[in-house]
Structures are given as structure tokens and as C-alpha cells.
C-alpha positions in Angstrom: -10.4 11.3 10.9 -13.9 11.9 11.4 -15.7 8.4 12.2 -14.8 6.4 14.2 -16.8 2.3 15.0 -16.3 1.3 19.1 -16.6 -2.4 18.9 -17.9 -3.6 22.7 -17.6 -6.9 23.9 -20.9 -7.9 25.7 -18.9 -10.5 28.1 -16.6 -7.2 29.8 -18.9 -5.2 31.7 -16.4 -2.3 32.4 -15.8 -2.0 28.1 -19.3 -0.7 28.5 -18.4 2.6 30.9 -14.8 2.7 28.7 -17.3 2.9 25.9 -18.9 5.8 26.7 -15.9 7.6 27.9 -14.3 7.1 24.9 -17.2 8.7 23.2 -17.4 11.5 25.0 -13.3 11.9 24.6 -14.1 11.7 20.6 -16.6 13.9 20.3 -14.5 16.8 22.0 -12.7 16.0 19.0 -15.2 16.2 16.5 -15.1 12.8 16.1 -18.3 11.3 15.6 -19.1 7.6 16.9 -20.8 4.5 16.5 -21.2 1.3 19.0 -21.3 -2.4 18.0 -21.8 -4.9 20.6 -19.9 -8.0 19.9 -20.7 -11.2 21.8 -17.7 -13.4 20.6 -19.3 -14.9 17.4 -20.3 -12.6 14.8 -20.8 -13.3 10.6 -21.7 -8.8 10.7 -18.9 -6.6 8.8 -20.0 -3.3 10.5 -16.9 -1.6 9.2 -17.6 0.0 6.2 -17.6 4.3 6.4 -15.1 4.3 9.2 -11.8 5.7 9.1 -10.8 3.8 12.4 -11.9 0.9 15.1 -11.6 1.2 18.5 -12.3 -2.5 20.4 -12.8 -3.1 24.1 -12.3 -6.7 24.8 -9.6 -9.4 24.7 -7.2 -10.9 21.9 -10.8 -12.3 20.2 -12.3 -9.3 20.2 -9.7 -7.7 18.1 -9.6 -10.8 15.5 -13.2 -10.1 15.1 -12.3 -6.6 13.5 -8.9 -7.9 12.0 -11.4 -9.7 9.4 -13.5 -7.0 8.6 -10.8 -4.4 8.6 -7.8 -5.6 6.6 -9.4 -5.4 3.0 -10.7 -1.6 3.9 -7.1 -0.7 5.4 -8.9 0.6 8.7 -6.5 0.8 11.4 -7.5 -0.6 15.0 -7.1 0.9 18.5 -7.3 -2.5 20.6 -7.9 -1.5 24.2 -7.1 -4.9 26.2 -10.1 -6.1 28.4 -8.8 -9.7 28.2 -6.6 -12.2 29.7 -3.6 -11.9 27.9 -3.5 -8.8 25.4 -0.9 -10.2 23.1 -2.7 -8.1 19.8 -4.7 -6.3 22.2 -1.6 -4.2 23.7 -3.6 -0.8 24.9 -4.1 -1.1 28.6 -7.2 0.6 30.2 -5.3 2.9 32.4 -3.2 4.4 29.0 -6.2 4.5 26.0 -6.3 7.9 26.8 -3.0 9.1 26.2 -2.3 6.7 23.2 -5.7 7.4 21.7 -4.6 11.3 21.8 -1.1 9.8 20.5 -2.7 7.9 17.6 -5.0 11.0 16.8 -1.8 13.2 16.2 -0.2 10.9 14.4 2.4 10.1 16.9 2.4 6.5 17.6 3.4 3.6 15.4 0.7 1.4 13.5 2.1 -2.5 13.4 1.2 -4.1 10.1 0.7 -7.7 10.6 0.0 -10.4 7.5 -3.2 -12.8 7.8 -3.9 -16.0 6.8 -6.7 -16.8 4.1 -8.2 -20.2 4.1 -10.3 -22.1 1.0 -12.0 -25.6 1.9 -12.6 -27.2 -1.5 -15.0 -29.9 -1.7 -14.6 -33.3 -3.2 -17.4 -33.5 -5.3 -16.4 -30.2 -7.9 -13.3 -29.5 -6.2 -15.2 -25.4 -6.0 -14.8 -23.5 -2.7 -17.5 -23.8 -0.5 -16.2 -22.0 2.2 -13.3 -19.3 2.9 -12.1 -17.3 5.3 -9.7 -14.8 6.8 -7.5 -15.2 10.3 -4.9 -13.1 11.8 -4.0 -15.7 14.8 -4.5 -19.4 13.0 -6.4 -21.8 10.8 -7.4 -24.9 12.9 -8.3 -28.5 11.4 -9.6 -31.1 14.2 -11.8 -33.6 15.1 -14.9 -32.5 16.8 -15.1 -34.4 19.2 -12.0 -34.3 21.6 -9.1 -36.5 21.7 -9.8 -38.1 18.5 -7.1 -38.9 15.9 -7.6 -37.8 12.2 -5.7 -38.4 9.6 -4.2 -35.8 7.0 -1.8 -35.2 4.1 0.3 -31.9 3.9 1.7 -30.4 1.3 3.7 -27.1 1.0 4.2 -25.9 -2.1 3.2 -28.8 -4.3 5.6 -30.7 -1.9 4.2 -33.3 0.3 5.4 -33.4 3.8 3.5 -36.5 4.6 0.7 -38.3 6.3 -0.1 -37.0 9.6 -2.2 -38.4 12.4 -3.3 -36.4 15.1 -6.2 -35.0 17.4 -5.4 -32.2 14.4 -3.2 -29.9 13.0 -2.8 -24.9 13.6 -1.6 -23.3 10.7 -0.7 -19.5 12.1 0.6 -16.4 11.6 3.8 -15.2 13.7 1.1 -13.3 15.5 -0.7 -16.2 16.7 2.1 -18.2 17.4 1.4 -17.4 21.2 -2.2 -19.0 21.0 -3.5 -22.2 20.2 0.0 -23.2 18.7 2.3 -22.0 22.0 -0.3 -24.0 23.8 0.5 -27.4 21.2 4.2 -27.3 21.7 5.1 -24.4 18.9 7.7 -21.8 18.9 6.7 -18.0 19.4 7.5 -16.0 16.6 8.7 -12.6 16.9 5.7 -10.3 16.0 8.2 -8.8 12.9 8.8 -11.6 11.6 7.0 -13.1 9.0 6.2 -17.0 8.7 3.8 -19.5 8.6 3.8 -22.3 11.5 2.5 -25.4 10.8 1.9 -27.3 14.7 0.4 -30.5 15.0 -2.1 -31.4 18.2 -1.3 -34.3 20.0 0.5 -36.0 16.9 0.2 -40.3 17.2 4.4 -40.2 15.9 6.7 -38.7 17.9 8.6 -37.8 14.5 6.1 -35.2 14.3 7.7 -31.5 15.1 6.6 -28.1 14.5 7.5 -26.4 11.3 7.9 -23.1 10.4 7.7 -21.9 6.8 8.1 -19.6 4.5 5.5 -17.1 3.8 5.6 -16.8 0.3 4.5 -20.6 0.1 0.9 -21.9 0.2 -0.1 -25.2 2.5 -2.6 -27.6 1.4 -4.2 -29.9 3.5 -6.0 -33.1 2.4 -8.8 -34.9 4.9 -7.8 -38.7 4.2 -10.2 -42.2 5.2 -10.1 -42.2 8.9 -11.8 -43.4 11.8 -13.3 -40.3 12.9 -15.6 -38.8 10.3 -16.8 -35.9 12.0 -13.9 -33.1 10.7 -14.1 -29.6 11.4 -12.1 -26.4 10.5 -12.0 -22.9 12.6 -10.4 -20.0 11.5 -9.3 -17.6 14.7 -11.6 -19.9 16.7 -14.8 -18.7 15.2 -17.5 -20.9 14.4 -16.1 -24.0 12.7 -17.2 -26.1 9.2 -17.5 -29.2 8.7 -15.2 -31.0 6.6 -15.7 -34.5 4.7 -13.2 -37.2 3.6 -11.5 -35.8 0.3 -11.8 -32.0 0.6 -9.0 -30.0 0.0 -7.6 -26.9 2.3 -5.5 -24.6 0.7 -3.5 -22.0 3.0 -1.7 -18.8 2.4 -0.9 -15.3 3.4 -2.6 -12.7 2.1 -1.3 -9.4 0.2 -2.8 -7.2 2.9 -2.0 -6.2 6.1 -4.0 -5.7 9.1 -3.4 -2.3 10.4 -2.9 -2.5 14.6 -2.3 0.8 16.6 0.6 0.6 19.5 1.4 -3.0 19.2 5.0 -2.5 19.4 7.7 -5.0 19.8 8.1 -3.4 23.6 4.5 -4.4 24.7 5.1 -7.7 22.7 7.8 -8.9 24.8 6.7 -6.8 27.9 3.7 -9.2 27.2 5.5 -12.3 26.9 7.2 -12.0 30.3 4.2 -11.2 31.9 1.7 -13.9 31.0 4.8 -17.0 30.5 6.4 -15.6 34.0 9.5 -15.3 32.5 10.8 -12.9 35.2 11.5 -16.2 37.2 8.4 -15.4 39.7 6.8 -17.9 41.7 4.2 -19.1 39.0 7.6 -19.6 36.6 
């Protein structure tokens, strides 16, 4: 390996100073280095003619590179600067050691699936927007507690008409976002599925699902009172959606390659931020 991008999130001053260090521990190496300061919303792919990422930040930070890294098979060093550091697993007190780990080839690379999303419009039924998400695909009103209504499908299958203030598709990884937060299970990071959660669903018949897969969602905007429909994919900037279009959902072939984020920091992560040790904050 011989190039290597540091992704920097603006918002973490100290990802700055780990910046540099990390630099400076890479270039002993050999191992020349590039910055990119990432400020939470970013359309750039600054990935291309690197043979791995390195990303100071939180969960969001390493989404941004999951996007940009997946189709070029780039693995990711994600060095937690965040809250919760469910993706992001390597702790600042440890990149050091792991980084020399990763270098020789000594520490496991995760593989984790991601989610690909296609609004089609009404009018030609042609996409007119489409994206990738490692944690979720997210279909709401935008303005809060409003109800929309929507019909799923999986597979050709309808489930139904839904209404709700809206309705996560993830990935097992981003079970413990947005869709824990809804009411959904948590998925074991090795195993693969899709979990359809709805938000604040107006029928108590409403439950989570979880899916195969292999399978492919689509999502219908029906006549509703609340017009103004958005989607966001990993909680990046969202697009507006109008009565009639058309969201298909499905796993893609590839798989986003994440350095150290064993099923041991998983669960070690779990405990921690849910206070499932039985603590005070349980």
C-alpha cells in the first residue's frame, strides 16, 4: 500500500492533531498521504488512486466513505471520534497498534452489504435520483409529525398500505440507528437482511419486518394530506418526492470493505451505549 486518503471531520477538533499524527506514522512507512475535510454533507468522491481510507469522525463520517469506497473495493480504517462508534470501531487510544495491524496484514476486514436506492418519477417512470447507504434508506414527511401514506411491496408482493410519520429500510448494520431508535430489532452485524421499520405507524398492526436480502422493496408515495415527501439515504441531504413516484430498494453485489469491525467490538459496543451491563443509566 502506498496511498493512503485521511478523511477529517471539521466538527472534531482533536481528528485534526490525530490527522497529522497519523501522517507522520505513514510516511515512516513510506506511505504517502492526502487530507479531505469533511463537514457532514458532501456530493465529492475523493477516493479514486487510493489503496485505503483512513476517517476521523463518528458513524457519519464513515458512511460518507462507505459510498465512495464500495464500488473501488477500498478498505476503511474508521477511527471513532463520535458518539457511539457502532461502524466506527477503532478507538483513539488503539489506531496506532491496529493501523500497524492492518498494515501487516494482521487484522480482519468486515465486509458489510449496502443498500441502493432508485426514486422513479411518475411522469416517465426514469430514475431521477439514486443512491448508495450502508446504515438505511429513509422516506418521511418533511415536516415533523406528519402522516404519509405509502404502499409496500416486496418482491412484486404487496404488504399493504401504510400510514405513518414514515417508513427505514436498513441494512443489519444500521439496524442500531435510526431504526433501533423506531422500535426495530438489532441485527447481528453477520447477518444479512433487510429491515423494513415503520416511524410512528397510525395502526398498531404495524410491526417491524425483517427480510430477506435477495428480495427488492418498492415503495409507492400514495394521495395524502401531506404533500411535501422526502427521501434520505444514510441521512444525507434528502429529495423530494411527489405523489406517484416509485422507490425501488435492494442490496447491492458489493461489499463495503471496514478494517477491525469485529463482532467483539460490535457487542462490546452494544453494551456500552444500550447500558446493558445493568448500570445506573440501564
Amino acid at each position: 500500500m502506498k496511498n493512503c486518503l485521511i478523511v477529517i471531520n471539521t466538527h472534531k477538533k482533536e481528528s485534526h492533531i490525530t490527522g497529522q499524527l497519523i501522517a507522520n506514522y505513514l510516511s515512516k512507512k513510506g506511505i504517502k498521504s492526502s487530507f479531505f475535510c469533511f463537514d457532514g454533507f458532501s456530493s465529492e468522491n475523493p477516493f479514486y488512486g487510493y489503496d485505503f481510507v483512513v476517517t476521523l469522525g463518528g458513524d457519519g463520517t464513515v458512511l460518507f466513505a462507505a459510498r465512495g469506497c464500495v464500488d473501488l473495493e477500498i478498505p476503511i480504517f474508521p477511527v471513532n471520534f463520535g458518539e457511539f462508534g457502532f461502524i466506527a470501531s477503532v478507538q483513539q487510544n488503539e489506531w496506532e497498534l491496529l493501523l500497524n495491524d492492518f498494515l501487516e496484514g494482521a487484522i480482519p476486514i468486515e465486509q458489510r452489504s449496502m443498500l441502493r436506492a432508485d426514486v422513479f418519477s411518475v411522469e416517465n417512470n426514469t430514475s431521477c435520483f439514486s443512491s448508495l447507504g450502508l446504515n438505511d434508506v429513509v422516506i418521511c414527511a418533511k415536516t415533523a409529525a406528519r402522516t404519509i401514506c405509502l404502499n409496500i411491496a416486496y418482491n412484486g408482493t404487496s404488504l399493504g398500505d401504510f400510514k405513518a410519520d414514515g417508513i427505514i429500510v436498513s441494512t443489519s448494520t444500521g439496524s442500531t440507528a435510526y431504526s433501533a431508535s423506531a422500535g426495530g430489532p438489532i441485527i447481528d452485524s453477520k447477518l444479512d437482511a433487510l429491515v423494513l421499520t415503520p416511524i410512528n405507524s397510525f395502526s398498531l398492526s404495524s410491526r417491524p419486518l425483517v427480510l430477506s436480502p435477495t428480495g427488492e422493496i418498492e415503495i409507492t408515495i400514495l394521495p395524502s394530506r401531506e404533500t411535501d415527501v422526502i427521501i434520505t439515504v444514510d441521512g444525507q441531504k434528502p429529495y423530494d418526492l411527489k405523489q406517484g413516484y416509485k422507490i425501488k430498494i435492494k442490496q447491492i453485489e458489493k461489499k463495503v470493505k471496514l478494517v477491525g469491525c469485529t463482532t467483539e467490538k460490535f457487542y462490546d459496543a452494544l453494551c456500552s451505549k444500550l447500558n446493558w451491563s445493568g448500570g445506573p443509566h440501564a
